[in-house]
Backbone as a chain_set.jsonl record, in Angstrom:
{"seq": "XXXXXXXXXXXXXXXXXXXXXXXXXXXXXXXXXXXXXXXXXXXXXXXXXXXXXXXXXXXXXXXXXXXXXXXXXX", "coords": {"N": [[0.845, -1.18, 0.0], [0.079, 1.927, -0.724], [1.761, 5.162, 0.559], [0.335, 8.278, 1.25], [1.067, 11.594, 1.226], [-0.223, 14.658, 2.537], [-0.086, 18.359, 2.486], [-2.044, 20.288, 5.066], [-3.313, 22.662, 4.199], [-3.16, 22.241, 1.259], [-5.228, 22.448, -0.948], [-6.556, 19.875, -2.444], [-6.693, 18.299, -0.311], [-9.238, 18.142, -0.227], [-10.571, 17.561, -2.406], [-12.538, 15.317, -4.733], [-11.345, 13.317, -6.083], [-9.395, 12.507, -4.284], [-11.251, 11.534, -2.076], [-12.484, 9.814, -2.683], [-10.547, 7.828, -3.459], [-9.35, 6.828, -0.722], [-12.604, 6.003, -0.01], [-12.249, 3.644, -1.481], [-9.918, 2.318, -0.41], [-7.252, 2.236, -1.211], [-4.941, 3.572, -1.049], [-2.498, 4.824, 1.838], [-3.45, 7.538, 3.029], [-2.055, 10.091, 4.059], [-2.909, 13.55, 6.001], [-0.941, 16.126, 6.785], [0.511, 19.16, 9.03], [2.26, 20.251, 7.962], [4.616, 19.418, 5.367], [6.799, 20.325, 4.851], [8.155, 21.204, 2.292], [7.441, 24.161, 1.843], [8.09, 26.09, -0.007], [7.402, 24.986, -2.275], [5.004, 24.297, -1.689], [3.325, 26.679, -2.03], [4.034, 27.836, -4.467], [3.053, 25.226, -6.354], [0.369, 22.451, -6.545], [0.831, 19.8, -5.271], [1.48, 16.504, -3.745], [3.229, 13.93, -2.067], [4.278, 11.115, -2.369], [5.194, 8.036, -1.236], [7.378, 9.169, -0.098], [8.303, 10.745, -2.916], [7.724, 13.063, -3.946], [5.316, 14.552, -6.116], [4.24, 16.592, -8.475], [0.781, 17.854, -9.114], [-1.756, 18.794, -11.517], [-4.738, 18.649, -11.843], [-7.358, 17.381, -10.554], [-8.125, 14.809, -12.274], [-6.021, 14.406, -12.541], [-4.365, 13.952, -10.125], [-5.978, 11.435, -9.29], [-5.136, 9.712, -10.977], [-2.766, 9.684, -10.524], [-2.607, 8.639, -7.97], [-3.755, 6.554, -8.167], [-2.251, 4.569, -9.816], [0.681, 4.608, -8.138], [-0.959, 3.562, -6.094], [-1.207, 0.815, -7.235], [1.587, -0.065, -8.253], [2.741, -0.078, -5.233], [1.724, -2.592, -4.907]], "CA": [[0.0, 0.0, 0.0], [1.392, 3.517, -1.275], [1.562, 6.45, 1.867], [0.256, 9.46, 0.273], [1.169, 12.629, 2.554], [-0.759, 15.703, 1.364], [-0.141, 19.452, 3.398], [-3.496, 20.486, 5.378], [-3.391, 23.836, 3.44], [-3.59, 21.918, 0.064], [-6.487, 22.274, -1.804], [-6.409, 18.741, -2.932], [-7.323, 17.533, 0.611], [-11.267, 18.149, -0.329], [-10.99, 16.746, -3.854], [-13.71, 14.341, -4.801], [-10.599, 11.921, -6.501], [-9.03, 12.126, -3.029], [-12.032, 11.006, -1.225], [-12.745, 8.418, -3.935], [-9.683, 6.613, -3.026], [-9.889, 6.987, 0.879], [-13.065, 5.169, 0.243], [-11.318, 2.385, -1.991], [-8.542, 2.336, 0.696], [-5.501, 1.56, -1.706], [-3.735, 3.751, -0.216], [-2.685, 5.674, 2.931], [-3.325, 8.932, 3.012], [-1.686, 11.318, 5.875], [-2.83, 15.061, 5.867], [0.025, 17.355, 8.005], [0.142, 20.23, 8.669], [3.369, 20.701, 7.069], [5.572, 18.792, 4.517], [8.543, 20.867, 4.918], [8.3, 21.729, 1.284], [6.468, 25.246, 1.844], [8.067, 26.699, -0.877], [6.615, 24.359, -3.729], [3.352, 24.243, -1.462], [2.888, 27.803, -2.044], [3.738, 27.395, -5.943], [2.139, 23.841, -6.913], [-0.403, 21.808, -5.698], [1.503, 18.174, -4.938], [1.496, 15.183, -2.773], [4.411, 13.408, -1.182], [3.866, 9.698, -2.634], [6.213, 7.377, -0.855], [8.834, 10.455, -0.209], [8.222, 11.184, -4.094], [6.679, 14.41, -5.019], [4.421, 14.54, -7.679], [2.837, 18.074, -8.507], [-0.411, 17.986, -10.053], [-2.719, 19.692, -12.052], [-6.034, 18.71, -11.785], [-8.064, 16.514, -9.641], [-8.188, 13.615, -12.977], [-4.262, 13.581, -12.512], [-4.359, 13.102, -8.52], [-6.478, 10.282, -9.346], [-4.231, 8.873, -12.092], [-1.626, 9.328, -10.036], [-2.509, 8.142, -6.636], [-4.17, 4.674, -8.524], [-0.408, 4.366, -10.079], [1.223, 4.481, -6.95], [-1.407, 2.031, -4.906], [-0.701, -0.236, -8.11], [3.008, 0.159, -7.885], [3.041, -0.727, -4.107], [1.128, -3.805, -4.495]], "C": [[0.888, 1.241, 0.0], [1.03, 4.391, 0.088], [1.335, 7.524, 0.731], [0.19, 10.54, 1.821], [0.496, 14.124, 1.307], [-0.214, 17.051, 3.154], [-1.817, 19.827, 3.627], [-4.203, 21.293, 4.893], [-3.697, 24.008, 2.034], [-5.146, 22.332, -0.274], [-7.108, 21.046, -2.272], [-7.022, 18.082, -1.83], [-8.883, 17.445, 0.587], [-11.438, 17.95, -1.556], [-11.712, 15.674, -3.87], [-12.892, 12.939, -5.407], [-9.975, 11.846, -5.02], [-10.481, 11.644, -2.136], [-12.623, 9.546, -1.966], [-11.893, 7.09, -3.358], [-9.377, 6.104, -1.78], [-10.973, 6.224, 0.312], [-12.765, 3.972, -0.37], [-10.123, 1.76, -1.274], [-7.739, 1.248, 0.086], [-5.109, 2.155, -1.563], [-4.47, 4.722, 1.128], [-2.575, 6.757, 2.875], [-3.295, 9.42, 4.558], [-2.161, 12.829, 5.628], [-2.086, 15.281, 7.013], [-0.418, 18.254, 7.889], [1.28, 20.683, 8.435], [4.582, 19.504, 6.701], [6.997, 18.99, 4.499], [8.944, 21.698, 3.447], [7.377, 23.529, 0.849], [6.976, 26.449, 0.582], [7.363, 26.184, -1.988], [5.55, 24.507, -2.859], [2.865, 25.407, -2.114], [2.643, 28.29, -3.544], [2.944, 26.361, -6.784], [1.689, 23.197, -6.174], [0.48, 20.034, -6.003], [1.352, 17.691, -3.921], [2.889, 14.581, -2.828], [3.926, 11.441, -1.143], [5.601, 8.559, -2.406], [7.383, 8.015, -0.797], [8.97, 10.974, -1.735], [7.486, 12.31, -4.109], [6.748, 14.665, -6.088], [3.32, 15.834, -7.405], [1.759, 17.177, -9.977], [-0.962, 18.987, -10.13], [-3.853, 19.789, -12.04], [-6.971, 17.936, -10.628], [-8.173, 15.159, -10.701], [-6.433, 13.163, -12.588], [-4.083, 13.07, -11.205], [-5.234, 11.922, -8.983], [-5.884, 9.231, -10.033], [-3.01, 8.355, -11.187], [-1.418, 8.263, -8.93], [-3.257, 6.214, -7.122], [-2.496, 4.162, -9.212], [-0.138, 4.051, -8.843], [0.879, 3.016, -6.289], [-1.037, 0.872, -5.957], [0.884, -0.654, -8.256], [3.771, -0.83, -6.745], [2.26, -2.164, -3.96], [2.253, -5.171, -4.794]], "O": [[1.981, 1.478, 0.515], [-0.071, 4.197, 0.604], [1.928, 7.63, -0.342], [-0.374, 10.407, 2.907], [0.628, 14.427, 0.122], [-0.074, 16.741, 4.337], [-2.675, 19.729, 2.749], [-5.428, 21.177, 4.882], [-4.17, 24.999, 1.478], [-6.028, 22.417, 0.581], [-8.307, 21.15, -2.531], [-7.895, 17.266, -2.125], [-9.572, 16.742, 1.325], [-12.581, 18.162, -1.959], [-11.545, 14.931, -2.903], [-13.379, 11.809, -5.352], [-10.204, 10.727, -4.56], [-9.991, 11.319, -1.054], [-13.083, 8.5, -1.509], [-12.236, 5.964, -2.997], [-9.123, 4.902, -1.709], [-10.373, 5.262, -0.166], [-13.08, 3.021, 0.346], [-9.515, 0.764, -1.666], [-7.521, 0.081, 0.411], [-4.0, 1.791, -1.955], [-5.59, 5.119, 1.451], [-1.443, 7.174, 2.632], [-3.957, 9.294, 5.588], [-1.455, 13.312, 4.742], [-2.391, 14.794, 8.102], [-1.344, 18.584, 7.148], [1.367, 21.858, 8.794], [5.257, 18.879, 7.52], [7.968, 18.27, 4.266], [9.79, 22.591, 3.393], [6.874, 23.85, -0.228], [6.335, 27.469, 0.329], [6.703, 26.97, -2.668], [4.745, 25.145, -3.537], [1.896, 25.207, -2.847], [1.64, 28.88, -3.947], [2.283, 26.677, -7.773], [2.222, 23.071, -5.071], [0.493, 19.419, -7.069], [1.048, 18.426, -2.981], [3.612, 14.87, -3.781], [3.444, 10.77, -0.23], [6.611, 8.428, -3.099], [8.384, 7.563, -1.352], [9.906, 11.767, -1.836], [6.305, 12.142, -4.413], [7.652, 14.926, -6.882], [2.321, 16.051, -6.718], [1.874, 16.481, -10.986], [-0.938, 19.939, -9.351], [-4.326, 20.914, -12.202], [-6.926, 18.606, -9.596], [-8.34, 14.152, -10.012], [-5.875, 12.076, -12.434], [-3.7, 11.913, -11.036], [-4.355, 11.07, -8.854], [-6.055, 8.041, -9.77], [-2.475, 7.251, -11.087], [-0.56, 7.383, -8.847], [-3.193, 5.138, -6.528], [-1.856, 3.237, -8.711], [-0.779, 3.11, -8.375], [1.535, 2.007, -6.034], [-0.507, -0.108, -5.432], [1.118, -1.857, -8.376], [4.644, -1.693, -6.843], [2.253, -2.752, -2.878], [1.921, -6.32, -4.502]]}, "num_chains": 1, "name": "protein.A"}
């Protein structure tokens, strides 16, 4: 199972593909309240997939992405 770490400040944490997969629970998702990366937070919206960051663009690509990943870690 993939760790997905998102910042609490994201935007992404109330996406309808992030709650999609939370209820599919292939992966783990952590919200912080800080990544450490507050300079890219502040520029691009990304997630922290197994210590990987991956910016995204939309809410279809977090979904692309984060089903990659849980497929990945299986």
């Amino acid at each position: 199972m993939a760790t997905v770490k998102l910042c609490s400040s994201n935007e992404l944490t109330k996406s309808e593909a992030l709650k999609q997969i939370v209820r599919d629970a292939s992966v783990d998702i952590m919200v912080k309240d800080c990544l450490g990366n507050c300079g890219q937070c502040y520029l691009d919206r990304f997630v922290k997939v197994d210590q990987r960051i991956i910016v995204i663009n939309d809410e279809e690509e977090l979904l692309d992405q984060l089903l990659k990943a849980a497929s990945e870690a299986d």
